[in-house]
LOTORFI-998732 format. One record per residue (C-alpha): residue in one letter; x, y, z. Coordinates in nm, 3 decimals, padded with zeros to 5 digits, m for minus. Example, Ala and Ser with C-alpha at 12.3 -4.5 7.8 and 13.67 -1.06 7.14 Angstrom:
+------+---------+---------+---------+
! milo !    east !   north !      up !
+------+---------+---------+---------+
!    a !  01.230 ! m00.450 !  00.780 !
!    s !  01.367 ! m00.106 !  00.714 !
+------+---------+---------+---------+
! end
This chain:
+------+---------+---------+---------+
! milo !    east !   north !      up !
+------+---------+---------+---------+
!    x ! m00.125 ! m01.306 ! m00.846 !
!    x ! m00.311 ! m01.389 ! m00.566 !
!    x ! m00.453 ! m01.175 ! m00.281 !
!    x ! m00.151 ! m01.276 ! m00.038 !
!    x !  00.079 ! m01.139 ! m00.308 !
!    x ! m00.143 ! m00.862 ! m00.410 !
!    x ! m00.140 ! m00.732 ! m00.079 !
!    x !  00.248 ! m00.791 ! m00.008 !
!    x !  00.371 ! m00.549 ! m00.277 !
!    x !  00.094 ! m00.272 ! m00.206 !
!    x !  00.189 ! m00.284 !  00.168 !
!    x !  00.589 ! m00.318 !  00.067 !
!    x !  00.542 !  00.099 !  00.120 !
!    x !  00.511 !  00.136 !  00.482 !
!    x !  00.288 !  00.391 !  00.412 !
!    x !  00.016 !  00.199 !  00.269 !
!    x ! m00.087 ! m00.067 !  00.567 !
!    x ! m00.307 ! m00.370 !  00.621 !
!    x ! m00.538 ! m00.084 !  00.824 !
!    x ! m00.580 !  00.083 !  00.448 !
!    x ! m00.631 ! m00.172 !  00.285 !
!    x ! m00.909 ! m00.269 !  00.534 !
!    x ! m01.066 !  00.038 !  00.578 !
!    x ! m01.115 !  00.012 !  00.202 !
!    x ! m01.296 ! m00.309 !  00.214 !
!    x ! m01.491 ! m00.184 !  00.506 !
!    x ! m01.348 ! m00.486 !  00.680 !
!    x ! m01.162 ! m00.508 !  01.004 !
!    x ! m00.788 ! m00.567 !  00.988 !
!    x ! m00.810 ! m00.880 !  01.168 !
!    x ! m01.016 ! m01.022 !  00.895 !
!    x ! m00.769 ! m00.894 !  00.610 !
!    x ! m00.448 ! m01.055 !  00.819 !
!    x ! m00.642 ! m01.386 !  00.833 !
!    x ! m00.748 ! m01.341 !  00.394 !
!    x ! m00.336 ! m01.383 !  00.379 !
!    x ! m00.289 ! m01.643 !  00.581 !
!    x ! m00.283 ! m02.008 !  00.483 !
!    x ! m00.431 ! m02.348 !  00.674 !
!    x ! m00.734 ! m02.371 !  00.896 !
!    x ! m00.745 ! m02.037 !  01.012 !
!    x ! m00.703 ! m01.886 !  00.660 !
!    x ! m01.062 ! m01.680 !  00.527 !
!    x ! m01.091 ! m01.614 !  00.195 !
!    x ! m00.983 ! m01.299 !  00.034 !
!    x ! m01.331 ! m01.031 !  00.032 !
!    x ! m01.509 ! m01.090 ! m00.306 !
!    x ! m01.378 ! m00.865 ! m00.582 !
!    x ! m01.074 ! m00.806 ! m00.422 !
!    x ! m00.864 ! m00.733 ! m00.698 !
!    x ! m01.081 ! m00.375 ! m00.843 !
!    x ! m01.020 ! m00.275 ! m00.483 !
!    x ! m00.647 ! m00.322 ! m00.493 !
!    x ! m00.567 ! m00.197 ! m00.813 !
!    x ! m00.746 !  00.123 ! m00.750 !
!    x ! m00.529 !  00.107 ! m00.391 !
!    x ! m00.219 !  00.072 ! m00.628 !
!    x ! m00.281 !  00.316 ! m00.852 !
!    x ! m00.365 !  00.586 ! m00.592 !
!    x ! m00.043 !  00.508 ! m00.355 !
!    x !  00.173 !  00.486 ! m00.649 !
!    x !  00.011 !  00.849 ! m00.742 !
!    x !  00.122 !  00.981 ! m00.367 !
!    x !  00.461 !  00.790 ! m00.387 !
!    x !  00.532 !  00.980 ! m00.707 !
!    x !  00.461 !  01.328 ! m00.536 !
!    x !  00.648 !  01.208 ! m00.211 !
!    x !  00.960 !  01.159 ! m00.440 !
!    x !  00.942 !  01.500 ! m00.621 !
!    x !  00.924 !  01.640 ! m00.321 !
!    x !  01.207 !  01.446 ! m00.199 !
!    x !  01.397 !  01.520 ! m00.492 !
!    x !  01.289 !  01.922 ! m00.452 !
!    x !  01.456 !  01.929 ! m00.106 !
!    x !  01.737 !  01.732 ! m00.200 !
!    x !  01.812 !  01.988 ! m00.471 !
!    x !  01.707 !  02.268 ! m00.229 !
!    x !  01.987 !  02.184 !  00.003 !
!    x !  02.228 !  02.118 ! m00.222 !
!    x !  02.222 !  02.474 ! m00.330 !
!    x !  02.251 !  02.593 !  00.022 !
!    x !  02.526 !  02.359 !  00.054 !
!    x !  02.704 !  02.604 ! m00.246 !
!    x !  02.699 !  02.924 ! m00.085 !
+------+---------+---------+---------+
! end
């Protein structure tokens, strides 16, 4: 996978953005947007990119996983209050 693709799935969330990921390489978003492109304008991904991603993975996937339990708390929450 490279850091295009890397990049595509972690910001597929839209809370995890191309400003996070950035801010995480201490880089400027403009240069991130330009580490996914192709052709002249293209830069190359920030050495050791993918330790940085994974870790940005792992830790959204962490907050995803509370976000849906407490999705799934409020869905049940209501459904009670639908019963009475």
């Amino acid at each position: 996978m490279d850091f295009k693709e890397a990049t595509d799935v972690l910001t597929s969330a839209p809370t995890m953005t191309l400003a996070k990921v950035a801010e995480a390489f201490g880089k400027d978003t403009h240069t991130i947007m330009r580490a996914r492109m192709e052709g002249p304008n293209a830069r190359t991904p920030p050495r050791g990119w993918q330790p940085v991603v994974a870790k940005l993975a792992r830790e959204h996937a962490v907050a995803l996983s509370l976000y849906s339990r407490t999705l799934q708390e409020l869905s049940a929450s209501l459904t009670r209050d639908e019963g009475r």
